[in-house]
N, C-alpha and C positions, 0 to 999 in steps of 0.2 A: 641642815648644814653639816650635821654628821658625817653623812654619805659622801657629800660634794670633797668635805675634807679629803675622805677616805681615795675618791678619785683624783683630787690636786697632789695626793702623794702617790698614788701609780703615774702622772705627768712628769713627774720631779725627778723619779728615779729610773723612767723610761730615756731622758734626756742624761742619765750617767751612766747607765749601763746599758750594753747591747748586746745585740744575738738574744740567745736561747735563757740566759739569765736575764733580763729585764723580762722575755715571756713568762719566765719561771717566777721572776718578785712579783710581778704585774699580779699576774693570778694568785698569790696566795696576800697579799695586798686585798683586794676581789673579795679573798674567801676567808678574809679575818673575820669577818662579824655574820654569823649564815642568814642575818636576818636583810643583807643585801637584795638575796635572792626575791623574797619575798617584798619589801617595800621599794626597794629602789632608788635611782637616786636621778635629778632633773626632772625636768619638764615635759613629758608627752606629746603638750598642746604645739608648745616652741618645738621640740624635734618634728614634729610633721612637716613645719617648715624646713628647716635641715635636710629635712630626706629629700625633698627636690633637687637636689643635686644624687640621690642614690637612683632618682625613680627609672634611668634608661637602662639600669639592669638587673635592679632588685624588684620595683614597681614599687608604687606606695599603699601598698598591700601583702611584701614581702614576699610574695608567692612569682611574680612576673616570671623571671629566671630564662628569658627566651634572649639570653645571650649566655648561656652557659652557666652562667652564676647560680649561688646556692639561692634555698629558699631560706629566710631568717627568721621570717613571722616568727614570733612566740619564743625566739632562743632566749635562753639565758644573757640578763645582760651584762653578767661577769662577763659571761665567754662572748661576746661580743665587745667590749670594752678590752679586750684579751689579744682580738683577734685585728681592731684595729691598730692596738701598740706595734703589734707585731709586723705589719703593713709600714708601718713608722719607722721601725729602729731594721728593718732589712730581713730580721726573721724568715716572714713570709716573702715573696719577690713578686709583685705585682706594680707597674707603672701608674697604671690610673686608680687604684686602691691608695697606695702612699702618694701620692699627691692630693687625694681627697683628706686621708689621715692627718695630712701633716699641716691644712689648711685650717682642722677644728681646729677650737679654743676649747677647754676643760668644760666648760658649760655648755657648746654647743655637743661635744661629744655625749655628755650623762643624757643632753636631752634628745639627740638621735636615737642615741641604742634602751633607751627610755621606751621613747615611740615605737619601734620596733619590737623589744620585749614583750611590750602590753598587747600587740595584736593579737587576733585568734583564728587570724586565714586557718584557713586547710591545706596543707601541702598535696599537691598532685600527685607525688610521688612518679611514677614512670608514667611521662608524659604523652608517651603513646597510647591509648588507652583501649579495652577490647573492643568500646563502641568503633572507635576507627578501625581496628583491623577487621572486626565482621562488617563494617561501610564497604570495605572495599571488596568484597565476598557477594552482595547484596544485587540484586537486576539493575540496581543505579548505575552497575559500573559497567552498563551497554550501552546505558540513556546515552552518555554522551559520544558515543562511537560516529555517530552518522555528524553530528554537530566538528568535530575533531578531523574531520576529512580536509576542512579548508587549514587545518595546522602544520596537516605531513605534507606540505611542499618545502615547509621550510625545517620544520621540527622531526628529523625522522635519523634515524643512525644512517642508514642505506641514502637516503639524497645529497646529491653530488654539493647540492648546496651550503647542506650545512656542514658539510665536509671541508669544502672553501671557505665558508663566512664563520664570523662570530655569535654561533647559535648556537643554546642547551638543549639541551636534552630535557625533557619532562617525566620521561618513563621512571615510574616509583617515587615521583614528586608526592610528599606529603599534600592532604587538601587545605591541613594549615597556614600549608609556605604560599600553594600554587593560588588560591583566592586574592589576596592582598596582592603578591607580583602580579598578577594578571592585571588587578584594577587600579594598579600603579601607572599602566602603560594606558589602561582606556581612562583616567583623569589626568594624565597628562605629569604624573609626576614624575616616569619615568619617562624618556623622549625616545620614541623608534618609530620612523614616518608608517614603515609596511604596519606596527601595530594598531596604529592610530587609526586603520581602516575597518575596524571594528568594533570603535567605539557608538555607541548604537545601536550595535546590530546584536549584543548578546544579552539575555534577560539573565536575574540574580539566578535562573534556574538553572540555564546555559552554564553558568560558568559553575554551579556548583556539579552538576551532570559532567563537564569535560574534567575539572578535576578531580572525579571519584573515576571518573577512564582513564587518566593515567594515571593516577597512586594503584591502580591494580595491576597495570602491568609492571613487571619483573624489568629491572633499569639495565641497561647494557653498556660495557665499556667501548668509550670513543674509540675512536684512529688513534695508534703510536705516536706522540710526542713527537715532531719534528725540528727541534733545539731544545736548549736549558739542561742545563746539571741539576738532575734529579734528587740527586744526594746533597747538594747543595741546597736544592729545594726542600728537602726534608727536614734539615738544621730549622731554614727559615723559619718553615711552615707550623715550629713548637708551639709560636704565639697565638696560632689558632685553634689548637688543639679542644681549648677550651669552649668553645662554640663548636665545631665542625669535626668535632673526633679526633681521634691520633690519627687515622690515614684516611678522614675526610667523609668517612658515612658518619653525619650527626643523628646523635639518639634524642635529639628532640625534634619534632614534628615542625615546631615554626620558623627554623634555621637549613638551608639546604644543604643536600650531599652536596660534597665538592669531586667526590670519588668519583673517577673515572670518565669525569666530563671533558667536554673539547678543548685541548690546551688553548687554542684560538679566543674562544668565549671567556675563558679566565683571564686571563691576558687583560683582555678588553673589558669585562668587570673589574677587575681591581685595580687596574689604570682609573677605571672612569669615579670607583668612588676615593682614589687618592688625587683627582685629580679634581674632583668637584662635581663633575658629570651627575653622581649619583649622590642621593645626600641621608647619609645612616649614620644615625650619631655612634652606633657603637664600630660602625666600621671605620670612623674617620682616624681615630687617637693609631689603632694599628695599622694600618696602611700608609699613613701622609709623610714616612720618610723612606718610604719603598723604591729603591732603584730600580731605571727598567727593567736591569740584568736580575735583579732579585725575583719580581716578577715573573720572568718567565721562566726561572728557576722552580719555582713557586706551581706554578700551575704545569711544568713539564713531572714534579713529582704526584699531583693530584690525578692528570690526568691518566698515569698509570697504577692506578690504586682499582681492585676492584670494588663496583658499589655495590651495595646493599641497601635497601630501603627498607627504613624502622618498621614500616607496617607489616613488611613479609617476613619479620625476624619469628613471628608466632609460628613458621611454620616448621623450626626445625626443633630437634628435640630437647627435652629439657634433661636429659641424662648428659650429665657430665662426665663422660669418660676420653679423654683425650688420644689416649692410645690404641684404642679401635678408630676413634673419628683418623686417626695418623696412617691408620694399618689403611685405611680406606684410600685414604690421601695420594700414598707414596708406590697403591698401584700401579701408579700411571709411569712412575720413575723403576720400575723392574726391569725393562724390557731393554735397558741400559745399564742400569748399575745393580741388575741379577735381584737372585731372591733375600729377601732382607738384609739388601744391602750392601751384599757381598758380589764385587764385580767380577765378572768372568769375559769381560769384552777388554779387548787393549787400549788403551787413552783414557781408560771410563775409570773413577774413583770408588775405592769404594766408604761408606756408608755406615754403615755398621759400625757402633761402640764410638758414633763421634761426638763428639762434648755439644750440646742442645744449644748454647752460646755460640760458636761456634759456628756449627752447620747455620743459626738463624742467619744469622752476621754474612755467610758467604752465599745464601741463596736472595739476602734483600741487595747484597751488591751484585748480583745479575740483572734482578730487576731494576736497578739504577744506571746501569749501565759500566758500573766500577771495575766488574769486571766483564769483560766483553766478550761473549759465546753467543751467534745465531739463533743456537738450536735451544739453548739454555733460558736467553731470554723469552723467549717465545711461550717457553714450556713454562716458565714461573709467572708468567706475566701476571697472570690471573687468582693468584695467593693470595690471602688475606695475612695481615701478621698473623692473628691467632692460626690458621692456617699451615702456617709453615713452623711456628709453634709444635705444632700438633705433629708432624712426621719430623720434626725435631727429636722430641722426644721419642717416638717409636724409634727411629734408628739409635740412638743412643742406649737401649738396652738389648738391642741385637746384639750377639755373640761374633765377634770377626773370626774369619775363617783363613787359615794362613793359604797362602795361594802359591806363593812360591817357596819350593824346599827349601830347608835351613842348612846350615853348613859355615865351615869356619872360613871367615874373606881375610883376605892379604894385608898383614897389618898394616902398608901403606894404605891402602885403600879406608880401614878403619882409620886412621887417623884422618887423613884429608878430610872423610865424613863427617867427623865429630870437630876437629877444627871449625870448618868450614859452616856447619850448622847446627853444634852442638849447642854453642849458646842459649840460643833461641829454642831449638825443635828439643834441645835435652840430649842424656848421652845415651846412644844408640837409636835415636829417633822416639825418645818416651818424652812427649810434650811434658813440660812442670806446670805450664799454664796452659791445658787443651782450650782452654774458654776464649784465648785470643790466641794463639798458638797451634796449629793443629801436629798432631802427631805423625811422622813416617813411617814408624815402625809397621810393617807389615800390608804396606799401601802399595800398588799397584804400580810396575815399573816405570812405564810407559807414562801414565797417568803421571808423576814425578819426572819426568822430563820433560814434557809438557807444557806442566804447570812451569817449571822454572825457566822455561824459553818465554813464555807469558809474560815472566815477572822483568825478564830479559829487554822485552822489545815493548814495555809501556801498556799492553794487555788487561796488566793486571797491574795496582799501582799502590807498591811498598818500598821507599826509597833501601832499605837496608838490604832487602832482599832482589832489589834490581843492582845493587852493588856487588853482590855476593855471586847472583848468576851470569853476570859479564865478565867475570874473570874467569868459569869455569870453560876449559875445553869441552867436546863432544865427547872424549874416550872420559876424561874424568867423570863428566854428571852422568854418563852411562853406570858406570863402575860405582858411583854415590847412592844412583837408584837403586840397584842389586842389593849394593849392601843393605840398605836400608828394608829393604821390600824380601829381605828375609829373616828379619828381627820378628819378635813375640809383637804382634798387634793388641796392644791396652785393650781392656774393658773398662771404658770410665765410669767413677760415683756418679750419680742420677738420683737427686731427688725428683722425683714422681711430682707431679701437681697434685695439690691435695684437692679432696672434696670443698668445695666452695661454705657446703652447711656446718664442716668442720671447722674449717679454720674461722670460719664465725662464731662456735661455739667454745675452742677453747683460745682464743688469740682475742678476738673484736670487744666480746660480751663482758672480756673482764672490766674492760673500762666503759665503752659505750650500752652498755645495759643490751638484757635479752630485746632480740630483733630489732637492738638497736636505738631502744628507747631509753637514754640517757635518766639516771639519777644523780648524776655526779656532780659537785658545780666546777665548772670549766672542763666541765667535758660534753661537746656538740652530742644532740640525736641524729643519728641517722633515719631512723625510718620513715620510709618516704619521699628522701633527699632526690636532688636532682641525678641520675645516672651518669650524666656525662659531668656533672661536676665533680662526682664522686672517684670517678678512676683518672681523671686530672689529678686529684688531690693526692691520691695513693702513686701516682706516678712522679709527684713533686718531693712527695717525703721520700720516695726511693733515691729516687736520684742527688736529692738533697737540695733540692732548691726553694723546698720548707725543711725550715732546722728544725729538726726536733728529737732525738735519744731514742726514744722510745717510741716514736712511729715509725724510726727508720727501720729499727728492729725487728718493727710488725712486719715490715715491708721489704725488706731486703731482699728476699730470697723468694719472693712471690713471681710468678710467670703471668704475664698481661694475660693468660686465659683466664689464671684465677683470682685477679682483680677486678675483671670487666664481669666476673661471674657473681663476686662478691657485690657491686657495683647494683647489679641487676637485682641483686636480692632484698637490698637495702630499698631499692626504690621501689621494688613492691609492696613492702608493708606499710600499709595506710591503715589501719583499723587500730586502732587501740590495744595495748596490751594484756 
């Protein structure tokens, strides 16, 4: 009864205090008496019941986690009793989490995270495992080539068909995902009449042979989006993040890419399980108040995302240096905007010394369509975040090269320019805030006329700066460019992404223990954690949508390379310390 007490008073004072303070009382509430850790408090037997309500994303085995969720087996059930307050009083921001939290009673909670505590699963740790990526390496992955001929009528990137209709794509389907959806369609729990004529016809060998033939092949991106506000869709698309990745390649095996699939086919999946068609309990709760318009929002951002399938990720390197992978990248963009970035073509920008924020931010609204270039689109379409990331930073520590002479401009002219766009761009075009603000100084004439004819005619879309370039004449924003395009062009600060085993070693380790294996109490282990939970979680504290002081801190200043690096790391270590 000790114990129980000890939990009746983190209820009491969870229910007066909110935010980051009831986390804060909660836990050391928790960590008054250390002998919590060890005996515990509730019922085991009675929480096993309880967890039936956890089982469709934790499992009642703790390990399940094939909808994104962490693995809990064996946590601490301070930090677990911690972690639901937090669910409760708004801390953490999860929908189906605080509605489960706020359903316990004091008793049912001790004896959930009771039962959970005492387990001893194993966590998986990175759920794609080497047996799968040497499967798909393996003669198996011929076996089913001759079998997979009656698929590509319909299933093929190049047939007119599935180009027309609402068909996936299979290439680099995990054998996790593609076994269960296949035998969805031949038991009839999924309904598609053309599937239905195969039921019968394939033995458990069949189907394991065709799906080890296409998780080998390399996945390819659909046709162009042909509606929906992509950026639009990407706001939406945060609630999935958590299952299907930030831009929709899932790093777990038993949840599918959504990257780069046929906007047609998504459309028509997420209609069909919002609408009942399809019946997944963890797809219902986020889908069932989804507007068409959000929908197709929704799948016009996925379907320009490129995939990548978890099991070919073994084949790139595990050297983390960003800035040669950048230098490699931004090849492709010389032959336009010159050698490191420094343009020497008219209308072409240049590059060089531009804030990594910045550049991100104006190359993902190409690829959304936000801002509108043919040749732009086309040429970005195929980026990954980390990706664009990566020649992020390479051109940010290139040296800008002045392009046009300098010389002293006509103080009317200086003024209009600084008037006119001082505010914002700073005075003589030195951005104060390059990271959403880009700098003038020393940019490319042409390119700045341009651009503000863009912003002019809806092109490009910033209500402040469509105000600004409809009032200029042609002689002035002539005469604005010059000046500007012969100012000192900035070199911006650039923090560098750090090594992934550093910023483990002197940021992660002080709290969450070497490799991650917590000795703290109310402090989570990571080793082993699920990957794609893990850079949700570091993506939640950043952004602040888990309150917390001191993860934001951790977290602030980290680039999605070296969280999804850090991510990867954690979910390696499975062995004991």
């Amino acid at each position: 009864m000790k114990y129980l007490g000890i939990l009746l008073s983190v209820f009491i004072l969870s229910g007066c205090e909110l935010g980051e303070t009831a986390d804060n009382n909660a836990l050391e509430i928790v960590q008054t008496d250390p002998m919590l850790k060890m005996v515990g408090v509730g019922d085991a037997v009675k929480g096993r019941v309880v967890a039936d309500q956890c089982v469709a994303c934790h499992g009642l085995n703790g390990v399940r986690a094939r909808s994104g969720s962490p693995f809990i087996a064996g946590m601490e059930q301070g930090y677990l009793v911690r972690s639901l307050l937090a669910y409760r009083d708004g801390t953490r921001n999860h929908s189906a989490m605080k509605e489960v939290s706020d359903t316990l009673t004091p008793l049912q909670l001790a004896d959930v995270t009771a039962y959970y505590a005492g387990l001893e699963t194993v966590w998986r740790g990175a759920v794609v495992s080497r047996k799968s990526r040497n499967m798909v390496k393996s003669k198996r992955a011929h076996a089913g080539d001759s079998i997979a001929q009656g698929c590509r009528s319909c299933h093929s990137q190049t047939a007119r068909y599935q180009k027309d209709e609402a068909i996936p794509s299979l290439d680099g389907m995990p054998l996790e995902y593609f076994k269960p959806a296949l035998k969805s369609y031949l038991n009839g729990q999924r309904n598609n009449e053309i599937m239905k004529l195969f039921k019968g016809r394939l033995s458990e060998q069949d189907i394991y042979d065709i799906g080890i033939y296409y998780a080998a092949r390399k996945p390819k991106k659909a046709e162009p989006p042909s509606s929906g506000d992509a950026a639009r869709g990407k706001f939406s698309a945060r609630a999935c993040a958590g299952c299907h990745g930030y831009n929709g390649n899932s790093l777990n095996p038993h949840i599918p890419n959504l990257a780069g699939q046929s906007q047609r086919y998504l459309i028509k999946a997420i209609r069909d399980y919002r609408d009942g068609k399809r019946s997944d309990l963890l797809m219902r709760e986020p889908v069932k108040n989804l507007s068409n318009t959000t929908i197709v929002n929704i799948a016009a951002y996925y379907a320009r995302q490129q995939p990548v399938s978890p099991l070919h990720r073994s084949s790139a390197s595990t050297t983390f240096d960003p800035i040669t992978d950048g230098a490699r990248l931004a090849a492709a963009c010389n032959s336009c905007h010159g050698k490191n970035g420094n343009s020497v073509k008219d209308g072409v920008p240049h590059l060089a010394g531009m804030n990594v924020k910045y550049f991100t931010a104006a190359t993902k609204a190409y690829q959304t369509g936000q801002r509108r270039h043919s040749a732009m689109q086309k040429i970005v379409a195929f980026y990954s975040d980390t990706d664009i990331e990566k020649m992020a930073y390479y051109y940010a520590i290139q040296s800008p090269q002045q392009v046009v002479s300098g010389g002293d401009s006509l103080d009317e002219v200086n003024e209009i320019a600084n008037r006119a766009c001082g505010d914002c761009h700073g005075e003589r075009g030195v951005s104060p805030n390059p990271a959403t603000v880009p700098s003038l100084a020393g940019q490319q004439v042409d390119y700045l006329i341009s651009a503000t004819h863009a912003y002019a005619k809806g092109l490009r879309h910033n209500e402040s700066m469509k105000l600004i370039a409809e009032k200029l004449n042609a002689d002035e924003l002539k005469q604005i460019a010059i000046y500007f395009a012969k100012q000192s062009a900035p070199q911006v600060d650039t923090q560098l992404p750090d090594n992934p085993a550093r910023i483990v070693e002197e940021r992660c380790n002080r709290c969450h223990g070497e490799r991650g294996y917590s000795t703290e109490l109310g402090v989570p282990r990571l080793a082993g954690q699920v990957e794609s939970y893990l850079v949700v979680a570091m993506k939640e504290y950043q952004e602040g949508v888990r309150k917390n002081t001191v993860m934001y801190a951790m977290t602030e200043t980290l680039s999605l390379l070296e969280i999804k690096a850090i991510a990867a790391y954690y979910a390696e270590q499975q062995s004991a310390p």
